[in-house]
C-alpha positions as CSV (number, residue, x, y, z in Angstrom):
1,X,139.6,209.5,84.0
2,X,138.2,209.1,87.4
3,X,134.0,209.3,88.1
4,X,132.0,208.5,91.0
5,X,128.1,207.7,90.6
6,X,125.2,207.1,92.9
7,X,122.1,205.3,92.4
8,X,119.7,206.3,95.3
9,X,115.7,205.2,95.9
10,X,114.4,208.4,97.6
11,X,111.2,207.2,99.2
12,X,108.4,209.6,97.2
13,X,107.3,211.8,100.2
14,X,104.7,210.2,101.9
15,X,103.5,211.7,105.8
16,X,102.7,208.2,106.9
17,X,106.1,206.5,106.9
18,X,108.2,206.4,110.2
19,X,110.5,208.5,108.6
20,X,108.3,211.4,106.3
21,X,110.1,213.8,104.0
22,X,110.1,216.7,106.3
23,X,112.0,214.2,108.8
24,X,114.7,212.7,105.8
25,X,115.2,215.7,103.3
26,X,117.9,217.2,105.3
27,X,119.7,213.5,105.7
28,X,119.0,213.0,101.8
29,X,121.2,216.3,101.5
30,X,124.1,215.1,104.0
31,X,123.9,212.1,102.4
32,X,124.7,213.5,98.7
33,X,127.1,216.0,99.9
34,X,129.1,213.6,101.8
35,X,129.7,211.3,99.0
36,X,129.7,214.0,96.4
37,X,128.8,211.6,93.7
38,X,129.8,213.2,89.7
39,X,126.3,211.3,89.0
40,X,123.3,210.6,90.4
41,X,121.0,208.6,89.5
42,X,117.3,208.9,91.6
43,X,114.1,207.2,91.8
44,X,110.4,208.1,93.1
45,X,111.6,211.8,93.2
46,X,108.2,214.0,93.4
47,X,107.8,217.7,92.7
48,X,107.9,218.6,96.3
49,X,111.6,217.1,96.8
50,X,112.8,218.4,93.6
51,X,112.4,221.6,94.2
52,X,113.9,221.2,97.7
53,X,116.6,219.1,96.6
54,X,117.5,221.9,93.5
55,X,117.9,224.5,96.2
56,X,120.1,222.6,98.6
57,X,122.2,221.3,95.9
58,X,123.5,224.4,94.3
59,X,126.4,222.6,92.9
60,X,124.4,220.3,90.6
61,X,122.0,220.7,87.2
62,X,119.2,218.1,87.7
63,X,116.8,217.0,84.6
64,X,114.4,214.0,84.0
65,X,110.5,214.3,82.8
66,X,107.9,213.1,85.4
67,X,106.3,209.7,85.0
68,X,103.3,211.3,84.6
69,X,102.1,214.9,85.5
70,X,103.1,215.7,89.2
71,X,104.1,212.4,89.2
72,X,107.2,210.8,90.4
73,X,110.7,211.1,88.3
74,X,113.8,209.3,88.1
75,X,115.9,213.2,88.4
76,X,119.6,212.7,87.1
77,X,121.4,215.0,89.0
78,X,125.0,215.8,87.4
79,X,128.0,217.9,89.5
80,X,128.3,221.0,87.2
81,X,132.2,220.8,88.1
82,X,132.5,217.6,86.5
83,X,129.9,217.1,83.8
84,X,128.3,219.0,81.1
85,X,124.7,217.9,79.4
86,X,124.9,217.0,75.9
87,X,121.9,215.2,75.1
88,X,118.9,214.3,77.5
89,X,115.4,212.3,77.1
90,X,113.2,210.3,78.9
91,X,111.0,206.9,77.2
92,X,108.2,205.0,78.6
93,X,108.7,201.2,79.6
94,X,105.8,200.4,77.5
95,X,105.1,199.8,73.7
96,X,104.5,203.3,73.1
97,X,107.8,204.6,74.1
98,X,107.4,208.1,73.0
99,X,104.3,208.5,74.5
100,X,104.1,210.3,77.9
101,X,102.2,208.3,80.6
102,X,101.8,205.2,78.6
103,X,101.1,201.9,80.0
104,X,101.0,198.2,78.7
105,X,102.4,196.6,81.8
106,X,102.5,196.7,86.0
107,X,100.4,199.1,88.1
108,X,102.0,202.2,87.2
109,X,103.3,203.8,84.1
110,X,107.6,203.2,84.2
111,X,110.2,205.5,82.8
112,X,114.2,205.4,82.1
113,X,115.5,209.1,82.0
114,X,119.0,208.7,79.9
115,X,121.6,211.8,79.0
116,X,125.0,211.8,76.9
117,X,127.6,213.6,79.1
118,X,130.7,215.4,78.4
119,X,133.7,216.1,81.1
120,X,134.5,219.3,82.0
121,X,138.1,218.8,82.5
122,X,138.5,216.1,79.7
123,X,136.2,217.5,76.9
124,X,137.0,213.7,74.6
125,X,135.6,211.8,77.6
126,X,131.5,211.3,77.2
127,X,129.6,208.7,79.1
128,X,125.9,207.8,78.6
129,X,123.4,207.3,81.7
130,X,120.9,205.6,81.8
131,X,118.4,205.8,84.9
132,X,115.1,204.0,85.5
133,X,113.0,202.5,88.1
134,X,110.9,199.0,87.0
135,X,108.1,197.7,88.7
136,X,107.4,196.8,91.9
137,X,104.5,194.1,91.5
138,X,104.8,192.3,88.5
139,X,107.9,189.9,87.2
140,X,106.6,190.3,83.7
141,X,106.4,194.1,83.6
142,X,110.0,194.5,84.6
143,X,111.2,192.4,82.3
144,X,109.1,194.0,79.6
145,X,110.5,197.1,80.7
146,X,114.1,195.5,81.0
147,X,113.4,194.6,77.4
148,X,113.0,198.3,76.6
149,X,115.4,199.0,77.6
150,X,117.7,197.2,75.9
151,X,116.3,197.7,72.5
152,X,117.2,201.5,73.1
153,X,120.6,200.9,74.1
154,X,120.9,198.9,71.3
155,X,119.5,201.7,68.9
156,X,122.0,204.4,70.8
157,X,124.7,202.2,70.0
158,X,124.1,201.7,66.5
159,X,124.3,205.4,66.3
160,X,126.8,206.1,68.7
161,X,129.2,203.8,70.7
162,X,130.1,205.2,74.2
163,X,131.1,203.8,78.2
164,X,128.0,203.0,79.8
165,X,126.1,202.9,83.3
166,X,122.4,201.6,83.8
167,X,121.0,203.3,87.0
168,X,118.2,202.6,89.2
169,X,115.6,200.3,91.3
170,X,115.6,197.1,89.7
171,X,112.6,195.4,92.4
172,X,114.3,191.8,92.3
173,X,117.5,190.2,93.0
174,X,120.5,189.2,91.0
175,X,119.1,185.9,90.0
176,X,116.1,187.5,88.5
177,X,114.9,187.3,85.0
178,X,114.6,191.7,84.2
179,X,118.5,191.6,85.5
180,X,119.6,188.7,83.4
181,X,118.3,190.9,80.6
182,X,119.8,193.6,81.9
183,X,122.9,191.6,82.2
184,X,122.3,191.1,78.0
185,X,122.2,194.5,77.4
186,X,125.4,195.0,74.7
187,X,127.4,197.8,73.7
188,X,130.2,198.0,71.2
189,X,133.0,196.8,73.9
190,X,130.4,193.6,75.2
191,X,127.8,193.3,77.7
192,X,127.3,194.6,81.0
193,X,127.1,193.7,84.4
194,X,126.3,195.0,87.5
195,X,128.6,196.3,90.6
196,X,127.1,193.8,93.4
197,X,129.5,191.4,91.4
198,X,132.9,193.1,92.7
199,X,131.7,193.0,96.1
200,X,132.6,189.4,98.4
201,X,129.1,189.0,99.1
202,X,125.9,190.1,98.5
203,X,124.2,193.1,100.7
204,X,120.9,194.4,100.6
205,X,120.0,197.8,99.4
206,X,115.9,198.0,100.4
207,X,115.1,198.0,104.5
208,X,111.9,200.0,104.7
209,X,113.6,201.9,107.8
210,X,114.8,199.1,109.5
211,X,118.3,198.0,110.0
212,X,118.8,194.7,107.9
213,X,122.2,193.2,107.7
214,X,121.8,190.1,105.0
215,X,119.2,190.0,102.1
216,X,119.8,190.8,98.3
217,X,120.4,193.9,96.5
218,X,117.4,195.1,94.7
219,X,119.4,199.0,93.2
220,X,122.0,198.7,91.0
221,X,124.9,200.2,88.8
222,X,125.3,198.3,85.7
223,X,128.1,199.3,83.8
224,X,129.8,198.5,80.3
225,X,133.8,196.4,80.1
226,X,135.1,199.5,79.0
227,X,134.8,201.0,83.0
228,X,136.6,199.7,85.3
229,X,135.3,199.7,89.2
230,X,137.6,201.0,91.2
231,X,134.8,200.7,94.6
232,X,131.7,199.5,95.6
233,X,129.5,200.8,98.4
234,X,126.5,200.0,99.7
235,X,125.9,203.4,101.6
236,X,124.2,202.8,105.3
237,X,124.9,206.4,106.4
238,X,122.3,207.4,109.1
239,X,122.7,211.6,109.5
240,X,121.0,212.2,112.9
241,X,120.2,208.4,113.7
242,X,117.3,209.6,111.0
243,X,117.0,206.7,107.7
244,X,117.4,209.2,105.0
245,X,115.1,206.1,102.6
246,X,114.1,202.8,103.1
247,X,116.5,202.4,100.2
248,X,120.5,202.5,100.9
249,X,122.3,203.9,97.8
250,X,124.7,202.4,95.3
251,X,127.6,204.2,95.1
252,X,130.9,203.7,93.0
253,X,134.1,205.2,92.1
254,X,134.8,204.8,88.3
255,X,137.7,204.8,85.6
256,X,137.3,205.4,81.8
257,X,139.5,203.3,80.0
């Protein structure tokens, strides 16, 4: 069967930027709509754009904990048409997993919000998603987090083998070390990698509102060998002329094996 995900940087809402919230929230939502993604997978989402975004997006149920208290989130949106919720949680990139708002490495406390879905039309077919956002400063924190991460990917499939995708904001290129571990990550049918490979050439995902045409892809889709990619797009949609982030999403189209 057939799935299409996004993974999409959302810019927390902050007045200052050339493009605040007020100016991108209804570009966000064109966005979303036009591509219609199954999944998505967001990053830096604040209470304020939740809410908004919950309301305009009628067709979706959206879950993820907060980072910290009215902190930002990394919101899973699912299309109720196509996906159910089994299972849901959120962990902490830190050595206190389970522990909300915990911090060992970086600036900021780092999260990866991960559900088990099942399809609505093909009840057997179950994915898991994994979404997270690592940090923007410091090498070492993201791959401490990236090491998190695996370890609990590792645990879930020791429990329970299933087709896999690993969402979010990476904050580094291809070549760098928290993607190589990424890249490591293992599930029952091998390791992963990530979508920028099926593309002829690199493309950058982050342009802090600016038009950039070459540069590396810093948001990715990883995904486990037993998906196949059926398309890869980096999406430069600009509703209005208005930047709807200073991120362009990751979207794919998806089979199940």
């Amino acid at each position: 069967m057939q799935t299409r995900l996004m993974s999409f940087n959302l810019r927390y809402a902050n007045d200052e930027d050339p493009y605040p919230w007020s100016k991108r929230e209804k570009a966000i939502c064109q966005v979303i709509q036009h591509h219609a993604p199954d999944v998505l997978g967001t990053q830096e989402m604040t209470p304020e754009m939740l809410e908004a975004l919950k309301e305009a997006l009628p067709d979706y149920h959206s879950f993820g904990a907060h980072r910290r208290e009215g902190d930002e989130a990394n919101t899973v949106f699912i299309r109720k048409q196509a996906w159910e919720l089994e299972k849901e949680d959120t962990f902490w990139l830190s050595q206190s997993p389970e522990k909300p708002g915990s911090l060992d490495w970086g600036s900021l406390p780092r999260i990866c919000t991960w559900a088990v879905l099942r399809s609505v039309t093909n009840p057997s077919a179950r994915i898991r998603i994994m979404n997270t956002h690592l940090d923007h400063e410091s090498p070492y924190a993201r791959q401490q987090g990236a090491l998190i991460i695996k370890q609990h990917l590792e645990e879930f499939e020791a429990d329970e083998t299933l087709p896999t995708f690993i969402l979010g904001d990476m904050n580094e290129g291809p070549n760098g070390e928290a993607i190589n571990i990424l890249g490591s990550c293992k599930t029952e049918a091998g390791a992963v990698e990530h979508v920028h490979d099926q593309l002829p050439a690199l493309e950058p995902t982050f342009h802090n509102f600016k038009e950039v045409e070459e540069g590396e892809p810093i948001d990715y889709i990883f995904f486990s060998p037993d998906i196949s990619i059926e398309r890869v797009l980096i999406v430069r949609d600009r509703p209005d002329l208005v930047f709807p982030s200073d991120h362009d999403p990751v979207f794919i189209e998806a089979t199940l094996k």
